[in-house]
C-alpha positions as CSV (number, residue, x, y, z in Angstrom):
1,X,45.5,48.1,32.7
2,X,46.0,45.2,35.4
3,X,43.2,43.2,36.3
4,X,42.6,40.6,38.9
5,X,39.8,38.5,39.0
6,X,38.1,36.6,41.6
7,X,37.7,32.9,39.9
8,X,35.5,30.5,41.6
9,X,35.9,27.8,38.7
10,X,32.6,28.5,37.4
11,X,31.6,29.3,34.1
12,X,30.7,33.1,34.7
13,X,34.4,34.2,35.9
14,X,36.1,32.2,33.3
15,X,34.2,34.4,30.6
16,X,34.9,37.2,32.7
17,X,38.4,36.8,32.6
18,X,38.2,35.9,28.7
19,X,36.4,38.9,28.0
20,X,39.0,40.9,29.8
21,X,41.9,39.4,28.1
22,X,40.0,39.9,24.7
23,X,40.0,43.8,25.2
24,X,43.9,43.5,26.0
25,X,44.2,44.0,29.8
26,X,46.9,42.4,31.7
27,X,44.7,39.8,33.8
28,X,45.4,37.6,36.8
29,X,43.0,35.0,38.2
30,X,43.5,34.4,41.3
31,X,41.3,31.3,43.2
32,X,40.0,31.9,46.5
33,X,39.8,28.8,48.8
34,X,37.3,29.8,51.8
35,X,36.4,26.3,52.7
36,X,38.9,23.1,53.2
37,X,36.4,20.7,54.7
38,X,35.7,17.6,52.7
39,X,32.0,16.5,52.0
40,X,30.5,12.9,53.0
41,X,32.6,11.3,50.0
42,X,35.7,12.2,51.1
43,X,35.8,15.1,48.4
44,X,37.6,18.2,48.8
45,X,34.9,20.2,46.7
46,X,37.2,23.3,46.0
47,X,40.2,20.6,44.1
48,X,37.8,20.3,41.2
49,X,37.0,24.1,41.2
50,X,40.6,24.7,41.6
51,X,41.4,22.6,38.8
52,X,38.9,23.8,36.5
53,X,40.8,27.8,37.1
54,X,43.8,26.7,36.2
55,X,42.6,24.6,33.1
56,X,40.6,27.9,32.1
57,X,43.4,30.5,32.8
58,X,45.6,28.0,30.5
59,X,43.2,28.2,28.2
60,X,43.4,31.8,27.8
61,X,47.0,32.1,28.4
62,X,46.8,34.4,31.5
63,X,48.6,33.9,35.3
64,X,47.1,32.4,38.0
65,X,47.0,32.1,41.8
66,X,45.4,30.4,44.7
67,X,44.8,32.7,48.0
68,X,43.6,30.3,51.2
69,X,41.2,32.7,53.2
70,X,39.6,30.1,55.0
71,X,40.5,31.3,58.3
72,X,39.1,34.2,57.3
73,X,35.9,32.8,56.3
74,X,34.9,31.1,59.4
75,X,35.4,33.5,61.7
76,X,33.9,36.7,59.5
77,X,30.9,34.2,58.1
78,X,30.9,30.7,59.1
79,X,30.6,31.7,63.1
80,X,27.5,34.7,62.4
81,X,26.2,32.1,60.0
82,X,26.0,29.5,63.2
83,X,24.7,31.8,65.5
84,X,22.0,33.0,63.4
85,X,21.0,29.4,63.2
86,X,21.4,29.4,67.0
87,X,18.6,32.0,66.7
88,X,16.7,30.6,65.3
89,X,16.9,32.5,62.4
90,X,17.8,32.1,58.7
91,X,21.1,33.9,57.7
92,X,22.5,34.6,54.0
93,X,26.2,33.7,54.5
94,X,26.6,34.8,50.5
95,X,26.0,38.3,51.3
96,X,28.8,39.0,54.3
97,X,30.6,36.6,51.9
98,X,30.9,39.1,49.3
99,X,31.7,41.9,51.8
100,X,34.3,40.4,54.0
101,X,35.8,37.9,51.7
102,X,35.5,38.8,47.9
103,X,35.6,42.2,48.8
104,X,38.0,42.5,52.0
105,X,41.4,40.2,51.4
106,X,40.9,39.4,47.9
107,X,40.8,43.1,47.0
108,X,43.6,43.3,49.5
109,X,45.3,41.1,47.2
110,X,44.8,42.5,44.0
111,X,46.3,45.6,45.2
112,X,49.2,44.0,46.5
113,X,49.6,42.2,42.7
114,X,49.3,45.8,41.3
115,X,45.8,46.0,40.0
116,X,44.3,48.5,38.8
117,X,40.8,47.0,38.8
118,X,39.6,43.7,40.1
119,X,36.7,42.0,38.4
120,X,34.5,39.1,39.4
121,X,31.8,36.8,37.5
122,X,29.0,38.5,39.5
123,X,25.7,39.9,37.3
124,X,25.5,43.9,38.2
125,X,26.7,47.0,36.6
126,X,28.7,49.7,38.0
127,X,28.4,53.2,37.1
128,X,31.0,56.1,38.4
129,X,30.0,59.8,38.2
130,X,31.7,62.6,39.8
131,X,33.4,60.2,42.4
132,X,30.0,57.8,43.1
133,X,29.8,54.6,42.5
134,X,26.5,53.2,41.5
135,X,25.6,49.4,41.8
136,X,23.0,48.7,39.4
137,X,21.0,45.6,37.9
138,X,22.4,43.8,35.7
139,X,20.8,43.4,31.8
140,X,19.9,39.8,33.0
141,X,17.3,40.5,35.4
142,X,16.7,37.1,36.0
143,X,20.9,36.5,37.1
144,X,21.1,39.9,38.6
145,X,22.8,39.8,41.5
146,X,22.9,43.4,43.1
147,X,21.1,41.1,46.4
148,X,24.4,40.0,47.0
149,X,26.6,43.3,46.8
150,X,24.3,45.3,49.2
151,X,26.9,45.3,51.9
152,X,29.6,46.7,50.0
153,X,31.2,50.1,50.6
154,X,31.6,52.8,47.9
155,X,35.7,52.2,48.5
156,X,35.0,48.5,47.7
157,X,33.1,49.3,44.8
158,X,35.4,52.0,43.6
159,X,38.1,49.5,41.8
160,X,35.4,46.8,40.4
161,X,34.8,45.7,37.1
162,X,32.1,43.5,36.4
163,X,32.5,42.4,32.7
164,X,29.2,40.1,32.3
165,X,27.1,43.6,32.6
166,X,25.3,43.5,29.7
167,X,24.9,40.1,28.6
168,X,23.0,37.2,29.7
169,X,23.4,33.7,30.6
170,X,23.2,31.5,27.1
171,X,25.6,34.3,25.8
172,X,28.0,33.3,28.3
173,X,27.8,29.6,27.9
174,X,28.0,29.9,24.3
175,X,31.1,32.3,24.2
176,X,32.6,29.4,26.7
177,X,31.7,26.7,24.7
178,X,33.4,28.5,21.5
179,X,36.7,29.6,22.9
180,X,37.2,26.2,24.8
181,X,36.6,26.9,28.2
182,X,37.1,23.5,30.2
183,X,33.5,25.7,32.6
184,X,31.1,25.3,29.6
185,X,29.0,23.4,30.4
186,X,29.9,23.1,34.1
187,X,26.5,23.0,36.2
188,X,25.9,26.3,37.9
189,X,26.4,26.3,41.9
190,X,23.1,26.5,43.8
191,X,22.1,26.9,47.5
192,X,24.8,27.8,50.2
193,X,28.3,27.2,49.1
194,X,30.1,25.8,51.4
195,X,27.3,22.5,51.7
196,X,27.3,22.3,48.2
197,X,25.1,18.9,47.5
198,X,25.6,17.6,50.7
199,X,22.5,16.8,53.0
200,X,22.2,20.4,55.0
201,X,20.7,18.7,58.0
202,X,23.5,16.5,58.2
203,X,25.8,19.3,57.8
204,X,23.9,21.8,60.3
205,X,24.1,18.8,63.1
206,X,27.5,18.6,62.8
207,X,28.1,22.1,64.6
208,X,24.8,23.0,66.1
209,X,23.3,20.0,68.5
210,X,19.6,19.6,67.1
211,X,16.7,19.7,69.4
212,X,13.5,17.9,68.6
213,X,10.2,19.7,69.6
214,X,6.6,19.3,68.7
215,X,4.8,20.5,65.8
216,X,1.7,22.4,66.5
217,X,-1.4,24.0,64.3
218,X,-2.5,27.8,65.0
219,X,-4.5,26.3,67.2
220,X,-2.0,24.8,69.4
221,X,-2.9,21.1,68.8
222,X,0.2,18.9,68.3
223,X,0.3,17.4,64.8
224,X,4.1,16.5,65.3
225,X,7.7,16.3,66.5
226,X,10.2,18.6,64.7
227,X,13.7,17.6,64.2
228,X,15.1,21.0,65.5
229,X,13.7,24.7,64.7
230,X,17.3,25.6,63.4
231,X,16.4,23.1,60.3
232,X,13.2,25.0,59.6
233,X,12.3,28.3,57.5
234,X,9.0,30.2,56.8
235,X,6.9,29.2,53.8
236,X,9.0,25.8,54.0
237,X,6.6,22.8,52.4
238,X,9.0,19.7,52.5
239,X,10.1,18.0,55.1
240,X,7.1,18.0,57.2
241,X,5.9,15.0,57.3
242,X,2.5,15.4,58.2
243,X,0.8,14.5,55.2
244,X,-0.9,10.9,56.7
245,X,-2.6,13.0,59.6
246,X,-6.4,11.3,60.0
247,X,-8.8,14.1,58.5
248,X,-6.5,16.1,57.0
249,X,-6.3,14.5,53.8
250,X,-7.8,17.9,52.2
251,X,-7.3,21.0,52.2
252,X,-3.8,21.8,50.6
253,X,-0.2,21.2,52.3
254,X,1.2,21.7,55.4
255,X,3.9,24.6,55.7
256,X,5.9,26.2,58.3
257,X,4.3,30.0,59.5
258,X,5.9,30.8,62.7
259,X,9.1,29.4,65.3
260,X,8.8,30.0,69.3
261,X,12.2,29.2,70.7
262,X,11.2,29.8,73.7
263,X,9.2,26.5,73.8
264,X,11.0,24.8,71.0
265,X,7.9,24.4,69.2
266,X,7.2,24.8,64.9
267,X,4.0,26.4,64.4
268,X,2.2,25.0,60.8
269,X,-0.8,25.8,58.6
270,X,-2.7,23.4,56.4
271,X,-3.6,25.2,53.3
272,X,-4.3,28.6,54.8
273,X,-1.2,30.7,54.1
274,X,-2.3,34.2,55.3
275,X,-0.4,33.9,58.7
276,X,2.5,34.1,56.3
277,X,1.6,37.8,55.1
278,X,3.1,40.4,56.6
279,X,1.9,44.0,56.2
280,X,5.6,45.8,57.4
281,X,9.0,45.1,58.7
282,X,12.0,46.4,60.7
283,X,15.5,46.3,59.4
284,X,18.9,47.0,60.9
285,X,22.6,47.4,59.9
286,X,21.3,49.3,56.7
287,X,24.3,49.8,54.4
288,X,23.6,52.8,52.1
289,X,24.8,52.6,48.4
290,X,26.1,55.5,47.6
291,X,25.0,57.3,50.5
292,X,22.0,57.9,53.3
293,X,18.8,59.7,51.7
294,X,18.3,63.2,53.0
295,X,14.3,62.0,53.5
296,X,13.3,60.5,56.8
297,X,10.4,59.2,54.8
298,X,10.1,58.0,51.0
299,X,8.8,55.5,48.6
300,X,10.9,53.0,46.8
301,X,11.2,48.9,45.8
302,X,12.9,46.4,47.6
303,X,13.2,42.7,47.7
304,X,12.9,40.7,50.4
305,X,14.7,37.4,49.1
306,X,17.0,36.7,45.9
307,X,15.3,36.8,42.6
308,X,11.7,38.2,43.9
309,X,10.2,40.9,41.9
310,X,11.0,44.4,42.9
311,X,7.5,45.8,45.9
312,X,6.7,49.1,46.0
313,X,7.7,49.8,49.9
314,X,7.5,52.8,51.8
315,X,10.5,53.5,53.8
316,X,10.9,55.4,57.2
317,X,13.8,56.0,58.8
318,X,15.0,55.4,62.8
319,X,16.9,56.8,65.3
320,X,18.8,53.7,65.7
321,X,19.9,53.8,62.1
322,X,17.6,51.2,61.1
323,X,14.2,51.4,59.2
324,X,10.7,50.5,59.3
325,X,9.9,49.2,56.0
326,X,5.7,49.2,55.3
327,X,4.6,47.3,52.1
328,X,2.1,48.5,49.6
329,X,1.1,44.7,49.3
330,X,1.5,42.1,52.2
331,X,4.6,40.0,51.6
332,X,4.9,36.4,51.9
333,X,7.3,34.4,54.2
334,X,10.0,37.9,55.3
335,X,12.1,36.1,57.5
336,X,14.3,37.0,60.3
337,X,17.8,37.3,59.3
338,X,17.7,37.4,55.7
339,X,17.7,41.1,53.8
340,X,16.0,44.1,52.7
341,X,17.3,45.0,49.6
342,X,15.6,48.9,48.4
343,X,16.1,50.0,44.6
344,X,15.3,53.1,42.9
345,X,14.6,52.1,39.3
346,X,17.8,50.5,38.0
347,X,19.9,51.9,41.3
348,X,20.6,49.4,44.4
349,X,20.2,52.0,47.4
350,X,21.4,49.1,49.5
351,X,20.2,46.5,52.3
352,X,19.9,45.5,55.7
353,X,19.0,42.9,58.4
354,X,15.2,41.7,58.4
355,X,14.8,41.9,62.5
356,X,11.0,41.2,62.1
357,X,8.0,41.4,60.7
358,X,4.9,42.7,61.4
359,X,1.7,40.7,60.8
């Protein structure tokens, strides 16, 4: 069986690709290079990724390739990523990552290569029965991914392999580490990935022109000057910099509760965080995995950001072909842009767009 995987030159699609050759598929890695801007060194951060795939694929003594998509990238993510920010609102450029990139011209790829499966480091099972495909959590709850995937399609999720399944993290460095994978011990890639450790105010200014505003309490007192709402998200602590205000010295921290674009002005509360909780929400663009419920009305989890625990939710559907999410608890910081994710036990029933949240 032919199998191409996505390789990022991290650890977890190295082992994948291992593992597959272990159990005797014919595997291809194939690099995808979405971003060819260097950082503030002068770096090309994807020539060290790229390097790292092809000392792994050596390694293991399979083919390899490098697809450029980064045309692709910046106008099916990079430009909705801007204007979100334009918005005022917080995007998650990994999620329409995964469905327009690692699951649009890479699988386009693979099939042109001849595979019959394509396989990616990503933490999530997949489960086929009688012609549905099932995205599932992962054994490591605490990697699973499934947040990521809930854009995909049941055609994009038809061909996929995901080898790393059923084991977790330390497993995988340690299989690495024994087979002489040149990813090892390579740190794991955090935040958004095409900033990578660069300074994302820096990198924000450099397409969107900032706009400084005041900083005001719930009570409309200025206690501020913002450098631009676009830099700013709900529950955000650092970067502030109101911590010397004259009688404020007690009390807790500062954090951000609410943007008004309108007036360019970044609402705060000082140690109070219940103008953060939200009792319900409304969500658009919902992408059903494996298909729409026949209820208007049911109860199920969800998350509301990557990595929080599954909330019991209680779901109603619209007209529009959005919902109107209530929560049995009230949630903390749901922002604008990011996703609704709803599960039914180990079962991803997919995700949409947080429009906005009800207080």
């Amino acid at each position: 069986m032919r199998v191409v995987v996505g390789m990022s030159g991290g650890v977890d699609s190295s082992v994948a690709a291992y593992l597959l050759k272990r159990e005797g598929h014919d595997v291809i890695g194939v690099f995808m290079n979405n971003w060819e801007e260097k950082d503030e060194n002068g770096v090309c951060t994807s020539q060290q990724d790229w390097a790292d795939v092809r000392d792994v694929c050596d390694t293991i003594g399979i083919p390899y390739y490098s697809v450029n998509y980064a045309r692709e990238y910046m106008d099916r993510v990079f430009s909705h990523f801007l204007s979100e920010y334009k918005r005022g609102r917080t995007p998650n450029p990994d999620v329409l990552c995964n469905r327009e990139i690692k699951f649009g011209p890479f699988l386009q790829e693979a099939k042109r290569l001849g595979a019959d499966y394509i396989a990616t480091g990503h933490y999530c099972k997949i489960a086929h029965e009688n012609g549905v495909h099932l995205l599932q959590k992962a054994k490591d709850q605490n990697k699973d991914q499934t947040y990521f995937l809930n854009q995909l399609s049941q055609s994009q999720l038809s061909g996929v392999l995901f080898p790393l399944q059923d084991m977790e993290k330390p497993e995988i460095r340690r299989i690495a580490l024994e087979n002489g994978l040149a990813t090892a011990k390579k740190k794991d890639s955090t935040g958004i990935c095409f900033i990578g450790e660069r300074n994302f105010r820096k990198f924000l200014s450099e397409y969107l022109p900032a706009k400084p505003g005041k900083i005001c309490d719930l009570s409309g007192k200025v206690v501020g000057e913002h450098e631009g709402l676009m830099y700013y998200t709900l529950g955000q602590r650092k970067g502030l910099y109101l911590g010397g205000i004259k009688g404020e010295e007690e009390g807790g921290r500062w954090f951000v509760v609410r943007k008004d674009l309108t007036s360019n002005t970044l609402y705060v509360s000082h140690g109070d965080e219940t103008p953060l909780y939200s009792k319900s929400c409304e969500v658009s663009g919902f992408n059903w995995i494996p298909f729409e419920r026949a209820e208007n009305s049911f109860e199920c989890m969800a998350k509301f950001r990557y990595r929080q625990p599954d909330q019991p939710v209680l779901v109603t559907k619209k007209k529009d072909g959005g919902l109107h999410i209530d929560f049995k608890e009230k949630q903390r910081a749901v922002t604008e842009g990011q996703y609704a994710v709803l599960y039914d036990g180990e079962n991803c029933l997919g995700g949409g767009v947080i429009e906005s949240a009800e207080y």
